[in-house]
CHARMM internal coordinates of N, CA and C (Angstrom, degrees):
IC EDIT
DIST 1 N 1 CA 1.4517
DIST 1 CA 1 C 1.5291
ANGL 1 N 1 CA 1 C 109.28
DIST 1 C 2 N 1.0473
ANGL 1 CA 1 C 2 N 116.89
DIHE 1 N 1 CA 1 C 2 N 120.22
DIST 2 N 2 CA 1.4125
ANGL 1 C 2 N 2 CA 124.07
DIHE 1 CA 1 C 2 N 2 CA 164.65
DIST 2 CA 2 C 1.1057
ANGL 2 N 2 CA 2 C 133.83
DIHE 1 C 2 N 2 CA 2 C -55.77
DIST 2 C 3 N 1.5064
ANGL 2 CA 2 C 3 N 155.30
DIHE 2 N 2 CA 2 C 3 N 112.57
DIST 3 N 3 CA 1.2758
ANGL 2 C 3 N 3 CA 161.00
DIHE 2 CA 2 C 3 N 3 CA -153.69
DIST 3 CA 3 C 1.8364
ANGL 3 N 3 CA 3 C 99.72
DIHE 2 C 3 N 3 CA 3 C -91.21
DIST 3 C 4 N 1.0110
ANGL 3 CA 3 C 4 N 96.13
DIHE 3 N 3 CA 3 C 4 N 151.14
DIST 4 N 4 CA 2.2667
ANGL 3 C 4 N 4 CA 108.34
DIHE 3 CA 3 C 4 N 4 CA -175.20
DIST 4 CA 4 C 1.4629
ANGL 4 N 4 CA 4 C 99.66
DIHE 3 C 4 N 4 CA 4 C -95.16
DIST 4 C 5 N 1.1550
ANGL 4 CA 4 C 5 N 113.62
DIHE 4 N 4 CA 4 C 5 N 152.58
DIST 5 N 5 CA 1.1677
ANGL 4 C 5 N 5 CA 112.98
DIHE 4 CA 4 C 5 N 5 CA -165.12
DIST 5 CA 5 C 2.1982
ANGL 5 N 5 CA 5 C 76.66
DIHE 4 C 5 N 5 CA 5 C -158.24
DIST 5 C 6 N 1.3925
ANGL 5 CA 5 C 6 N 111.54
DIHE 5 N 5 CA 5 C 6 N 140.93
DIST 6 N 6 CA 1.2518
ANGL 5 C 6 N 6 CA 124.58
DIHE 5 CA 5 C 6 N 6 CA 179.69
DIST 6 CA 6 C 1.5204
ANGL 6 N 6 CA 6 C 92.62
DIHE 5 C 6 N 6 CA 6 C -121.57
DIST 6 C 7 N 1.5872
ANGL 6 CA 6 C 7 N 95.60
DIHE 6 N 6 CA 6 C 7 N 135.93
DIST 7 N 7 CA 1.5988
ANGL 6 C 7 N 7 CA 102.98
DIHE 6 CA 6 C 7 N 7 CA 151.34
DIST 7 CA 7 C 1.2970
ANGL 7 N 7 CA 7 C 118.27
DIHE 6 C 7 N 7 CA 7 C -117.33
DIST 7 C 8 N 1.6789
ANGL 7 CA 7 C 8 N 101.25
DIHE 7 N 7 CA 7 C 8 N 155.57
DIST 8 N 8 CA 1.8584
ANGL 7 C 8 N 8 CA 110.83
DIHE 7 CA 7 C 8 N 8 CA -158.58
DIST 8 CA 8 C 1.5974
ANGL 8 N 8 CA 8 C 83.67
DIHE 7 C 8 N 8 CA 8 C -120.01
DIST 8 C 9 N 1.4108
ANGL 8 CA 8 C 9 N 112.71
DIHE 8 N 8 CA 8 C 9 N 134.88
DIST 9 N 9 CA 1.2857
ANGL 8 C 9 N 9 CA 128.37
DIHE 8 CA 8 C 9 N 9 CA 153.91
DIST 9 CA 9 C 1.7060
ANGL 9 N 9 CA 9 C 122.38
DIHE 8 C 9 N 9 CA 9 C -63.98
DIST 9 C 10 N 0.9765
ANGL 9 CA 9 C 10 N 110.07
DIHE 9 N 9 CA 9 C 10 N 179.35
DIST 10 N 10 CA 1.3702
ANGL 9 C 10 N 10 CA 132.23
DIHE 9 CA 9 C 10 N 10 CA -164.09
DIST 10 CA 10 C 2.0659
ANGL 10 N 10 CA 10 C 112.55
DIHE 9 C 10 N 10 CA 10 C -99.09
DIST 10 C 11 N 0.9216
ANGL 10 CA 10 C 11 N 135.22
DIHE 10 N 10 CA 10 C 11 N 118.96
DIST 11 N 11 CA 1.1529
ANGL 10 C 11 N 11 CA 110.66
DIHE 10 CA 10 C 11 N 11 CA 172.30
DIST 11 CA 11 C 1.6776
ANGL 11 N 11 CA 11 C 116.91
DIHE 10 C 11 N 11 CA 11 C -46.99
DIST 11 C 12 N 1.4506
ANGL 11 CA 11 C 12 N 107.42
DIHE 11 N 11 CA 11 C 12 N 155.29
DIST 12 N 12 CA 1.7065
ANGL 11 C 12 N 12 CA 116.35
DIHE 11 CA 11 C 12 N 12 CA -154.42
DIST 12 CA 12 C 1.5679
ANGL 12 N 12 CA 12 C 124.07
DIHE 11 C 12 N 12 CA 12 C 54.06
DIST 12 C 13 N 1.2801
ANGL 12 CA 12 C 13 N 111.68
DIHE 12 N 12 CA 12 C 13 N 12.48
DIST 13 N 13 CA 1.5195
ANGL 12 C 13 N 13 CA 119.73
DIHE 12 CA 12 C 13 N 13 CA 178.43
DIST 13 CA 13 C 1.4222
ANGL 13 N 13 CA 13 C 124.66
DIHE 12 C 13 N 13 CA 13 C -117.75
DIST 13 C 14 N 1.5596
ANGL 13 CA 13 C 14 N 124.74
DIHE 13 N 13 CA 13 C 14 N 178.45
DIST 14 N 14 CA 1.0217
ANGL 13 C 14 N 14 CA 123.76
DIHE 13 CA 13 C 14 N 14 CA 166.66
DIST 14 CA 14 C 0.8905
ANGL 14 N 14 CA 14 C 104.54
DIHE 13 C 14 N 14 CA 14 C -171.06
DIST 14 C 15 N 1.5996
ANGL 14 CA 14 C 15 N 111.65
DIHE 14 N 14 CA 14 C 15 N 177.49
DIST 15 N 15 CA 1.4412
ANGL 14 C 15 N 15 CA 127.17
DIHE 14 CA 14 C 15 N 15 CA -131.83
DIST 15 CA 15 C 1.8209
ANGL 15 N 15 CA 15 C 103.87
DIHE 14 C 15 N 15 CA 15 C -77.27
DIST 15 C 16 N 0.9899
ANGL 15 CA 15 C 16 N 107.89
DIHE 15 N 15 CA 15 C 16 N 27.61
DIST 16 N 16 CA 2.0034
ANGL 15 C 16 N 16 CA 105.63
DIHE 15 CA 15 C 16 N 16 CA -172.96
DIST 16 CA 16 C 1.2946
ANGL 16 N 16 CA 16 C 95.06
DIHE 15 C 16 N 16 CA 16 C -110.08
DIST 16 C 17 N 1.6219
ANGL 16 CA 16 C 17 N 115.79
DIHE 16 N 16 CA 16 C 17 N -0.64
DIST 17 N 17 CA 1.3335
ANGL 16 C 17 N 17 CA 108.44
DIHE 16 CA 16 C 17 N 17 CA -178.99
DIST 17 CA 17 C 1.1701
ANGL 17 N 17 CA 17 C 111.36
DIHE 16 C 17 N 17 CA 17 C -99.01
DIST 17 C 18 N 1.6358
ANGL 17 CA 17 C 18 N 136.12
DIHE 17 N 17 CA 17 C 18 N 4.99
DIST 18 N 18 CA 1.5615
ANGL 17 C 18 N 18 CA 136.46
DIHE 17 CA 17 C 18 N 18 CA 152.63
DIST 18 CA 18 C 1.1259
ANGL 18 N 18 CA 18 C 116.44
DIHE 17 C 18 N 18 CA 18 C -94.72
DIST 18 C 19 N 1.5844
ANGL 18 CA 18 C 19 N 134.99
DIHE 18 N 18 CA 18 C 19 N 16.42
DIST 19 N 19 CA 0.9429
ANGL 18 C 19 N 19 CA 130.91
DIHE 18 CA 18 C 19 N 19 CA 173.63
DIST 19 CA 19 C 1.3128
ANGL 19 N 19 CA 19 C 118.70
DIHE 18 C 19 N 19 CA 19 C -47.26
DIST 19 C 20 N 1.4120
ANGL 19 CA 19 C 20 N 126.08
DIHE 19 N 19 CA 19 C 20 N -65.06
DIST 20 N 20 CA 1.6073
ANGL 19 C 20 N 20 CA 113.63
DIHE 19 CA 19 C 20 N 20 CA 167.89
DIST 20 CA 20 C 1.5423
ANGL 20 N 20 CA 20 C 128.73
DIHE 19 C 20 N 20 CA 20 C -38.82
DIST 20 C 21 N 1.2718
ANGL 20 CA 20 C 21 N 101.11
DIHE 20 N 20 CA 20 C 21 N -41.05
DIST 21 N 21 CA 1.7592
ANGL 20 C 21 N 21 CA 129.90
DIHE 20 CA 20 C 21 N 21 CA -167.15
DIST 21 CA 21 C 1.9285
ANGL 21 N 21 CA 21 C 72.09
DIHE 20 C 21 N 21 CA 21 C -59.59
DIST 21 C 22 N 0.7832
ANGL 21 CA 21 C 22 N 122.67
DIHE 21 N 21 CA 21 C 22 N -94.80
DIST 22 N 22 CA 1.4603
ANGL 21 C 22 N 22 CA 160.16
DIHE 21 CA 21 C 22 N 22 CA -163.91
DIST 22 CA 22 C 1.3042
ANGL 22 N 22 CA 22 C 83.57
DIHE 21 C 22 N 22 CA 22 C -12.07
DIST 22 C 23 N 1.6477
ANGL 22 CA 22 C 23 N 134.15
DIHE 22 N 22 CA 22 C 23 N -69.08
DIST 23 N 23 CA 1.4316
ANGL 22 C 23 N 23 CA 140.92
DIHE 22 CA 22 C 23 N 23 CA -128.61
DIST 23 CA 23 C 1.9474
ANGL 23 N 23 CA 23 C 83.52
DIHE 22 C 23 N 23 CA 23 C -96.15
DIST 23 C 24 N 1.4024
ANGL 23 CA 23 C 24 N 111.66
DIHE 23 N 23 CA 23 C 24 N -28.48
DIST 24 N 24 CA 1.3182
ANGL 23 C 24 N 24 CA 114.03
DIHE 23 CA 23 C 24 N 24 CA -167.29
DIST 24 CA 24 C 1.5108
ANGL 24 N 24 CA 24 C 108.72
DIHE 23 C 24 N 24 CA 24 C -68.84
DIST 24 C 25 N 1.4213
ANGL 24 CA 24 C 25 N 123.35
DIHE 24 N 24 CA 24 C 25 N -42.10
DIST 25 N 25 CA 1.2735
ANGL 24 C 25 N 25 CA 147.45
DIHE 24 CA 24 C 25 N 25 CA -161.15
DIST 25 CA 25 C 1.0387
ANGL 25 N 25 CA 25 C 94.93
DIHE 24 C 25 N 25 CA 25 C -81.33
DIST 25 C 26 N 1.4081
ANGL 25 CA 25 C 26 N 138.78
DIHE 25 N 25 CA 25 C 26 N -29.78
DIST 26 N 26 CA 1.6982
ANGL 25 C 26 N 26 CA 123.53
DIHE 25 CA 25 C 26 N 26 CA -152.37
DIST 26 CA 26 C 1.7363
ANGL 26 N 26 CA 26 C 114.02
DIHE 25 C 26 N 26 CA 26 C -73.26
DIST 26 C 27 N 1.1135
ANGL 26 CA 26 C 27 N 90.24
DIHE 26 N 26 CA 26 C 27 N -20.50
DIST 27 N 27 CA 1.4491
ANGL 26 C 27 N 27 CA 84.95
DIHE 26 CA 26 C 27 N 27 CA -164.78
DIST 27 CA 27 C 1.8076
ANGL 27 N 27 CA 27 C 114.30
DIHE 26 C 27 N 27 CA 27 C -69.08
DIST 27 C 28 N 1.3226
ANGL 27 CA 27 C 28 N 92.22
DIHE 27 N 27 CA 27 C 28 N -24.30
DIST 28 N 28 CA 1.4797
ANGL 27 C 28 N 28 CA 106.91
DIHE 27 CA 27 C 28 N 28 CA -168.36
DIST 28 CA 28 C 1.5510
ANGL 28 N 28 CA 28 C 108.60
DIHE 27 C 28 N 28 CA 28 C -94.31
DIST 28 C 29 N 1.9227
ANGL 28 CA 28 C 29 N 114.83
DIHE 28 N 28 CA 28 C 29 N -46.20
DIST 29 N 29 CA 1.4337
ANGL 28 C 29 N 29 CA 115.43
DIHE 28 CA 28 C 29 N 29 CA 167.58
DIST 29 CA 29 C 1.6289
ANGL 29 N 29 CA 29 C 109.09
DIHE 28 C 29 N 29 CA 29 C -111.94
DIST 29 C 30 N 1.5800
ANGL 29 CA 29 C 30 N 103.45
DIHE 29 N 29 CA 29 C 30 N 174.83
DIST 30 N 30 CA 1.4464
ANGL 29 C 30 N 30 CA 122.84
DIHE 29 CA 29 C 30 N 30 CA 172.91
DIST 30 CA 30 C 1.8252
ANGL 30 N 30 CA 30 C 86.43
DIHE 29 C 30 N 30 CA 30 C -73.57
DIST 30 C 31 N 1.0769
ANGL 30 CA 30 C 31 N 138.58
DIHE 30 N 30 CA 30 C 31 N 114.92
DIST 31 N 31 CA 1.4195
ANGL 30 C 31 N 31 CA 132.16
DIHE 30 CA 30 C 31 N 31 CA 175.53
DIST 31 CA 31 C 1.6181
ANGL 31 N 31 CA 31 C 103.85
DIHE 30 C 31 N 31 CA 31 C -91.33
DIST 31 C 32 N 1.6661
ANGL 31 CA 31 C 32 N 109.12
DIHE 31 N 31 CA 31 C 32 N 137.74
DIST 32 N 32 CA 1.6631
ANGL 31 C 32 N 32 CA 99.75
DIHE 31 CA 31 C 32 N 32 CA 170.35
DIST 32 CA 32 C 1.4003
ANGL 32 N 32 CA 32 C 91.68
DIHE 31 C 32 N 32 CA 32 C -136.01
DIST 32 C 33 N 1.3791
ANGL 32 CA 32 C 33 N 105.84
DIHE 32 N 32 CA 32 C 33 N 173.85
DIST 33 N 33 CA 1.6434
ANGL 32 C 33 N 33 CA 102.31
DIHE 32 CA 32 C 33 N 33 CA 163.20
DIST 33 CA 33 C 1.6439
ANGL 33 N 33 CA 33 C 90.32
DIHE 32 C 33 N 33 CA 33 C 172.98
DIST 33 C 34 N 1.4394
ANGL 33 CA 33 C 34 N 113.62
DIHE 33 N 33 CA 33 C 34 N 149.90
DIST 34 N 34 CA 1.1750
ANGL 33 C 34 N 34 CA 149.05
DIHE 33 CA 33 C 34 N 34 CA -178.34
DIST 34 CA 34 C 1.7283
ANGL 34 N 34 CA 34 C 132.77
DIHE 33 C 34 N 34 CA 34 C -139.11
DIST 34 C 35 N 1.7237
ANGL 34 CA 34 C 35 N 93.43
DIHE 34 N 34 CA 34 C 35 N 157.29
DIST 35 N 35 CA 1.7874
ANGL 34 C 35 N 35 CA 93.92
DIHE 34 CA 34 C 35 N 35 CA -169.39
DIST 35 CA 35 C 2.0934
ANGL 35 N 35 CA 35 C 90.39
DIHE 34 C 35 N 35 CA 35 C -85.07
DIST 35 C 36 N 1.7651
ANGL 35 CA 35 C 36 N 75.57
DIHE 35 N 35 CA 35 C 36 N 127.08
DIST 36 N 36 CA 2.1253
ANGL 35 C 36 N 36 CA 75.49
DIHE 35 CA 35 C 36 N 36 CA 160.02
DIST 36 CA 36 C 1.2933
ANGL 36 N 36 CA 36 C 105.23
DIHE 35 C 36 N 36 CA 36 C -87.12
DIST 36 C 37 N 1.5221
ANGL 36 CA 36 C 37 N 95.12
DIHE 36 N 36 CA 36 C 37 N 151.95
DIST 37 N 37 CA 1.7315
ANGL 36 C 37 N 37 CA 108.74
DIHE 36 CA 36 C 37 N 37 CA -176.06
DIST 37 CA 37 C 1.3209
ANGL 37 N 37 CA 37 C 107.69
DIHE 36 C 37 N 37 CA 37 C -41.97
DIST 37 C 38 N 1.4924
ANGL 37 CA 37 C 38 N 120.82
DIHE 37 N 37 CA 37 C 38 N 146.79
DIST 38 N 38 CA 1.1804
ANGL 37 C 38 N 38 CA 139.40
DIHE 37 CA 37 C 38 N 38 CA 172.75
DIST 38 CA 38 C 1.8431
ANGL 38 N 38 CA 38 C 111.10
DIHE 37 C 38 N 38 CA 38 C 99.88
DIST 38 C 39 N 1.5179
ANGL 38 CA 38 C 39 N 122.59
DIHE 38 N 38 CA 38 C 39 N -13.63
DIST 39 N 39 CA 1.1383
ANGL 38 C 39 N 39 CA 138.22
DIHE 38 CA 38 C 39 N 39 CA -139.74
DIST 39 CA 39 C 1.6015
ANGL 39 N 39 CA 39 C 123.54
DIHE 38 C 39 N 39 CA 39 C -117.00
DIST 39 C 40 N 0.7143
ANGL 39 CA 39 C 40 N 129.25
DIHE 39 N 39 CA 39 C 40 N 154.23
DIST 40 N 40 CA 2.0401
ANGL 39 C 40 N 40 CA 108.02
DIHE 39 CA 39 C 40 N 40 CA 176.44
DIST 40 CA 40 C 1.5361
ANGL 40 N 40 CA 40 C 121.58
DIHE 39 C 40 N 40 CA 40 C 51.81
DIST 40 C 41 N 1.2148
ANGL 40 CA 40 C 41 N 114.58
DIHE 40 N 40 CA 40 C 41 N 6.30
DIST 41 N 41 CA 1.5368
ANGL 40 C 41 N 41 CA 97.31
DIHE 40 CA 40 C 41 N 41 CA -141.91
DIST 41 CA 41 C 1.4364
ANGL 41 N 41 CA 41 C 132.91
DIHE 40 C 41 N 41 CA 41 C 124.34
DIST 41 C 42 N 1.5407
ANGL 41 CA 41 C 42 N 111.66
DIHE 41 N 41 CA 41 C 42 N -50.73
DIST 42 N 42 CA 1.3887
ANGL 41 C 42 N 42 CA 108.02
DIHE 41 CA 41 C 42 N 42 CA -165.58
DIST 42 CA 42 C 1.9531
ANGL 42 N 42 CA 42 C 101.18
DIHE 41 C 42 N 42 CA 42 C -86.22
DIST 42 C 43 N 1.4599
ANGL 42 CA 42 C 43 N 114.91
DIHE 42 N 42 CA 42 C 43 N 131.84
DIST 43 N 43 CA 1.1635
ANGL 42 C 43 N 43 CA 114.04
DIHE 42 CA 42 C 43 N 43 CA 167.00
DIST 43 CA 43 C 1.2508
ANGL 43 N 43 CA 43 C 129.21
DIHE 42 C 43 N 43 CA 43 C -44.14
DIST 43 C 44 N 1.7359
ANGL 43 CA 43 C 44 N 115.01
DIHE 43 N 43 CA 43 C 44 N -179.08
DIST 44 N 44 CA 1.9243
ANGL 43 C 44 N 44 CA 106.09
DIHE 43 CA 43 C 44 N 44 CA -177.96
DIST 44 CA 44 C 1.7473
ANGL 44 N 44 CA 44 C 82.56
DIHE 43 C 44 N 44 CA 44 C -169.96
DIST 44 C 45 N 1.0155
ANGL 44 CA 44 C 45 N 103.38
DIHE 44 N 44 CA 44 C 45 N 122.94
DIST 45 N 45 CA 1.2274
ANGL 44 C 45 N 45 CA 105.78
DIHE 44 CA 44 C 45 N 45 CA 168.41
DIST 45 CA 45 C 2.1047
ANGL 45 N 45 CA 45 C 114.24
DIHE 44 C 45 N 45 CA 45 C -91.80
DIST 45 C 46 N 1.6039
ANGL 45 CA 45 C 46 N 106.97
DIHE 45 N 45 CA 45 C 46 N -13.01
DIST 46 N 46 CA 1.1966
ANGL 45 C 46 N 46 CA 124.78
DIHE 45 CA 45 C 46 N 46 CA -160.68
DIST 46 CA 46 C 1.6122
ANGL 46 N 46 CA 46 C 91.73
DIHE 45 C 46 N 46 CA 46 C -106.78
DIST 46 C 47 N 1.3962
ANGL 46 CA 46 C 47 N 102.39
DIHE 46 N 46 CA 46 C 47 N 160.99
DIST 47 N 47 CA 1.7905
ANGL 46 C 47 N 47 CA 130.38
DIHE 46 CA 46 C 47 N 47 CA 179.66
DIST 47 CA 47 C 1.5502
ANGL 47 N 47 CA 47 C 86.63
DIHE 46 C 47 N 47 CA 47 C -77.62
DIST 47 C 48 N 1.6396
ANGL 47 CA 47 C 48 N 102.82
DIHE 47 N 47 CA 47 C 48 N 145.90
DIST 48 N 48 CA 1.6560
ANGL 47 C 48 N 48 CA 113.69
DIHE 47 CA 47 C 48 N 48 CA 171.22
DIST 48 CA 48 C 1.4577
ANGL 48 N 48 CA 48 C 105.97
DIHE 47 C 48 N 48 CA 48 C -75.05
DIST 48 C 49 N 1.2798
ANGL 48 CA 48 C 49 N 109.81
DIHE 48 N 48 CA 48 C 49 N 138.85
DIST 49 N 49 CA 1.8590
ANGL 48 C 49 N 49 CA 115.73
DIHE 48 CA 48 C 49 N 49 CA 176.07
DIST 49 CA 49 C 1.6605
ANGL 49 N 49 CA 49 C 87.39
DIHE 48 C 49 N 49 CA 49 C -150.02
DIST 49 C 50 N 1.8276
ANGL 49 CA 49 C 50 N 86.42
DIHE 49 N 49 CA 49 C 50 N 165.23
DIST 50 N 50 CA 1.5889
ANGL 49 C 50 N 50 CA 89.70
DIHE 49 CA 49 C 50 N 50 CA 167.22
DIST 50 CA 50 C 1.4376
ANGL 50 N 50 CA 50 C 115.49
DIHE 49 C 50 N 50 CA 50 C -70.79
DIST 50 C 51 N 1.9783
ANGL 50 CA 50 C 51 N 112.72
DIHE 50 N 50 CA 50 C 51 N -26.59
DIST 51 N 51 CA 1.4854
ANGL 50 C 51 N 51 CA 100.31
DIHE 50 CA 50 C 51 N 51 CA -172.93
DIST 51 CA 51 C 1.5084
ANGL 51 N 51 CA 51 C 119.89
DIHE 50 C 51 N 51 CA 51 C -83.63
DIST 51 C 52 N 1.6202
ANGL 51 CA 51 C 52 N 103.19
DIHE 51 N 51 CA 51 C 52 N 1.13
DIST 52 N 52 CA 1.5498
ANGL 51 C 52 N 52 CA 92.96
DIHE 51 CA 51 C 52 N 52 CA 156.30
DIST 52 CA 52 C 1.3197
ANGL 52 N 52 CA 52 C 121.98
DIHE 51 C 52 N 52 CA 52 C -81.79
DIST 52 C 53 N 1.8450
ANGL 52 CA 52 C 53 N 126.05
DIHE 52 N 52 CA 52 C 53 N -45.18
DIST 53 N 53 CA 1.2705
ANGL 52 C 53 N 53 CA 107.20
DIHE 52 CA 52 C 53 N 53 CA -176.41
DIST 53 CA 53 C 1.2609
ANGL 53 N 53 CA 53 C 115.98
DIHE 52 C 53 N 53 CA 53 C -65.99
DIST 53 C 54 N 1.6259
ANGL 53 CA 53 C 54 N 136.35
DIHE 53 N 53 CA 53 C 54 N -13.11
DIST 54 N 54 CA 1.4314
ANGL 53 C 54 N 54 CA 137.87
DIHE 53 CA 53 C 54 N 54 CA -175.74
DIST 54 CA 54 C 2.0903
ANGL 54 N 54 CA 54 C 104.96
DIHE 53 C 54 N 54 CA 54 C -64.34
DIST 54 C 55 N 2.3088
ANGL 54 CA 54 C 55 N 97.86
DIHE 54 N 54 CA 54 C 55 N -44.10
DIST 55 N 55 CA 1.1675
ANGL 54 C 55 N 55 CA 97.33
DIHE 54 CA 54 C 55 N 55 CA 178.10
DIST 55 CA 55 C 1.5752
ANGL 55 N 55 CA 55 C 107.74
DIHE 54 C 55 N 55 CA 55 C -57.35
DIST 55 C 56 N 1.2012
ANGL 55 CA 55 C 56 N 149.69
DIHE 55 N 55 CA 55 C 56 N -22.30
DIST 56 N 56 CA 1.2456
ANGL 55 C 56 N 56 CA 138.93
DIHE 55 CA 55 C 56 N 56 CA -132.88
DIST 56 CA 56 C 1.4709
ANGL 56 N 56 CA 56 C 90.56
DIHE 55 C 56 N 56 CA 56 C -115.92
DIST 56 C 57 N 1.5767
ANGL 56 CA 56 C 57 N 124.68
DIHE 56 N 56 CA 56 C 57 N -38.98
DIST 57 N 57 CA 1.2865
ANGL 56 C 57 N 57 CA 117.25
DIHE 56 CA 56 C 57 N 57 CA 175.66
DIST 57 CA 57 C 1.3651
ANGL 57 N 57 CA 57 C 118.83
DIHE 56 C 57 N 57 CA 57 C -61.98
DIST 57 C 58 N 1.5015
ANGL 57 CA 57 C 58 N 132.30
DIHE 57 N 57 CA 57 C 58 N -34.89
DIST 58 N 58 CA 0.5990
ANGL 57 C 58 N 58 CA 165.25
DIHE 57 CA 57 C 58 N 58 CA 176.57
DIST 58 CA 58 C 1.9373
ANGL 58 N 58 CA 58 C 105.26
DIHE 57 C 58 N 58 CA 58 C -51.16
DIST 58 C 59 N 0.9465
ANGL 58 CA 58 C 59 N 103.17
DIHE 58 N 58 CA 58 C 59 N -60.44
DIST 59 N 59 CA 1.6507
ANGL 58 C 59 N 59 CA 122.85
DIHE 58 CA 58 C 59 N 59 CA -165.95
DIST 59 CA 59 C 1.5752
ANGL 59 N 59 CA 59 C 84.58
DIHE 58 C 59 N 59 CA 59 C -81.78
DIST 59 C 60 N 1.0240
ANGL 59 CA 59 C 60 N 142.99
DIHE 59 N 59 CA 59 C 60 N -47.36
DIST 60 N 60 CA 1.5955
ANGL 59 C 60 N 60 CA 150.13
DIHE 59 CA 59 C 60 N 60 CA -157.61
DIST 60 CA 60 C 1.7101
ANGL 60 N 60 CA 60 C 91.15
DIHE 59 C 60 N 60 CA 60 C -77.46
DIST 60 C 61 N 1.1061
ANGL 60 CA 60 C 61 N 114.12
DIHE 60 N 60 CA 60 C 61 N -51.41
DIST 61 N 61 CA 1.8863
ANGL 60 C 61 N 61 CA 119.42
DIHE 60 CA 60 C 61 N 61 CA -178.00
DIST 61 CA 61 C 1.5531
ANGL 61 N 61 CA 61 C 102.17
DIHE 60 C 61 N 61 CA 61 C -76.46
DIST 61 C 62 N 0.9187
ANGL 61 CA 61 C 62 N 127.00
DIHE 61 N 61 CA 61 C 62 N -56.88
DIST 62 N 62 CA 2.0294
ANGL 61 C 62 N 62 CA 112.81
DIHE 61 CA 61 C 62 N 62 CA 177.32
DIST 62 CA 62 C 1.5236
ANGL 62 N 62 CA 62 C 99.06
DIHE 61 C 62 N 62 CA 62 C -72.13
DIST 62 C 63 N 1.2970
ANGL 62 CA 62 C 63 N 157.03
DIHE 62 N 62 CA 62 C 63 N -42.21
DIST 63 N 63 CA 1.1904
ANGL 62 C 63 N 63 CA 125.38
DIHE 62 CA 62 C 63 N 63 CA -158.58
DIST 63 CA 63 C 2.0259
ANGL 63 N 63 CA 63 C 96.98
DIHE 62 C 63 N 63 CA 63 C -86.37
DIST 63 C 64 N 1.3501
ANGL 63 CA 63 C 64 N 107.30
DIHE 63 N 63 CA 63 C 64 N -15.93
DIST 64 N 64 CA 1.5661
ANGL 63 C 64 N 64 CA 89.99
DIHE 63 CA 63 C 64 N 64 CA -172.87
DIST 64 CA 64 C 1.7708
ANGL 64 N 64 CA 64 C 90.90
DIHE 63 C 64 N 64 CA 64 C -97.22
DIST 64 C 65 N 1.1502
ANGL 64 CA 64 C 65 N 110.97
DIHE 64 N 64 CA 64 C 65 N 24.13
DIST 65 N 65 CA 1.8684
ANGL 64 C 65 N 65 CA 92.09
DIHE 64 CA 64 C 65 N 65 CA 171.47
DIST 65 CA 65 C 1.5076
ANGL 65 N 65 CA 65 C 109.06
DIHE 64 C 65 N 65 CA 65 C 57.38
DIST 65 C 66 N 1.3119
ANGL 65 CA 65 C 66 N 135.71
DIHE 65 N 65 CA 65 C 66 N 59.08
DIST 66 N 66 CA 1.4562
ANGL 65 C 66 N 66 CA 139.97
DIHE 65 CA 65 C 66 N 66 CA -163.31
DIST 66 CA 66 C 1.4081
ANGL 66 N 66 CA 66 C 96.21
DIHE 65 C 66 N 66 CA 66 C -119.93
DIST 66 C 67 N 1.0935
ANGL 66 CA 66 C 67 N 110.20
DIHE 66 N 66 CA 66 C 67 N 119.38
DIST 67 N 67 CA 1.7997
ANGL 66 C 67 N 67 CA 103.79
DIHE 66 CA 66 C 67 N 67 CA 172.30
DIST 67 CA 67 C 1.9902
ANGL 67 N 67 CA 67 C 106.18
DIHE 66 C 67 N 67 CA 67 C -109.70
DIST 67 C 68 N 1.1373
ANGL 67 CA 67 C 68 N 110.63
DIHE 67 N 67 CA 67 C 68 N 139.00
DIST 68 N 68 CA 1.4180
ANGL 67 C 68 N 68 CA 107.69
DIHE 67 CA 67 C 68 N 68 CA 167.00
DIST 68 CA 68 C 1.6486
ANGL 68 N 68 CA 68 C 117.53
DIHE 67 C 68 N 68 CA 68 C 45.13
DIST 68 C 69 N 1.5115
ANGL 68 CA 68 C 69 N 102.57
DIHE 68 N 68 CA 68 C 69 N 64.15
DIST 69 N 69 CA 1.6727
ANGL 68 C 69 N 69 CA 97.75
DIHE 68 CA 68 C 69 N 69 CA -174.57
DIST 69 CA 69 C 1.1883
ANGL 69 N 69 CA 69 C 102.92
DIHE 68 C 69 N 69 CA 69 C -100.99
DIST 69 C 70 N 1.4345
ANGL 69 CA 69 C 70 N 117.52
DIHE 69 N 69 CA 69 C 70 N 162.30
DIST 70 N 70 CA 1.6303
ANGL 69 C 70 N 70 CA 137.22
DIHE 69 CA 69 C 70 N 70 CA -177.43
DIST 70 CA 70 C 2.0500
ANGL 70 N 70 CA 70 C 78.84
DIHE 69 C 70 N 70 CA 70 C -90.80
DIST 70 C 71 N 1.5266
ANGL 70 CA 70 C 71 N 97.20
DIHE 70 N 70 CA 70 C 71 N 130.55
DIST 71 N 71 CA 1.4908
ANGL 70 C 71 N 71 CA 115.67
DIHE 70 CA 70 C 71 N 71 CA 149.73
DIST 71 CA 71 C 1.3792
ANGL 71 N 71 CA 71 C 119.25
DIHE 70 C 71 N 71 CA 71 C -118.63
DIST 71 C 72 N 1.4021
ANGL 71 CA 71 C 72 N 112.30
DIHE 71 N 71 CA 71 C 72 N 143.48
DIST 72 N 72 CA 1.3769
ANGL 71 C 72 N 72 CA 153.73
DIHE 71 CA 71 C 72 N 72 CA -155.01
DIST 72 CA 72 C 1.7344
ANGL 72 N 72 CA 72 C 125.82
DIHE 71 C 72 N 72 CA 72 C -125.55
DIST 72 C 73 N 0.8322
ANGL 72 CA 72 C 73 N 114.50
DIHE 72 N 72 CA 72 C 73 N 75.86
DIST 73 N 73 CA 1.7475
ANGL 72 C 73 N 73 CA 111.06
DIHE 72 CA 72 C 73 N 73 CA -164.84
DIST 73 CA 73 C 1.1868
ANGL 73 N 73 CA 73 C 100.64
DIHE 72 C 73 N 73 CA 73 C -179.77
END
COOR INIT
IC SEED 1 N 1 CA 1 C
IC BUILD
């Protein structure tokens, strides 16, 4: 069984920028990764802080059922 491993973007980035990373990693993890609010695309009605992108990792790991992932960013 393969272990999850999330990748975190960069401020001014998003997640199209692990795409290689992404295809490289798979074999070894379940790879996920997502835009934090404000980012890629996805809207933000809120000011950037760390305790929003922490909320968002956070919300990204309980709604996808993620137990104990390796982070990357």
């Amino acid at each position: 069984m393969k272990g999850d491993i999330i990748l975190l973007h960069g401020a001014l980035g998003s997640k199209e920028q692990f795409s290689e990373l992404k295809n490289r990693f798979s074999n070894k993890f379940e790879v996920h990764n997502f835009n934090f609010e404000g980012h890629g695309g996805r809207p933000s009605k809120n000011d950037f802080s760390i305790d929003l992108f922490a909320e968002n990792i956070a919300d990204f790991i309980s709604e996808n059922k993620i137990s104990s992932p390796h982070i990357f960013g």
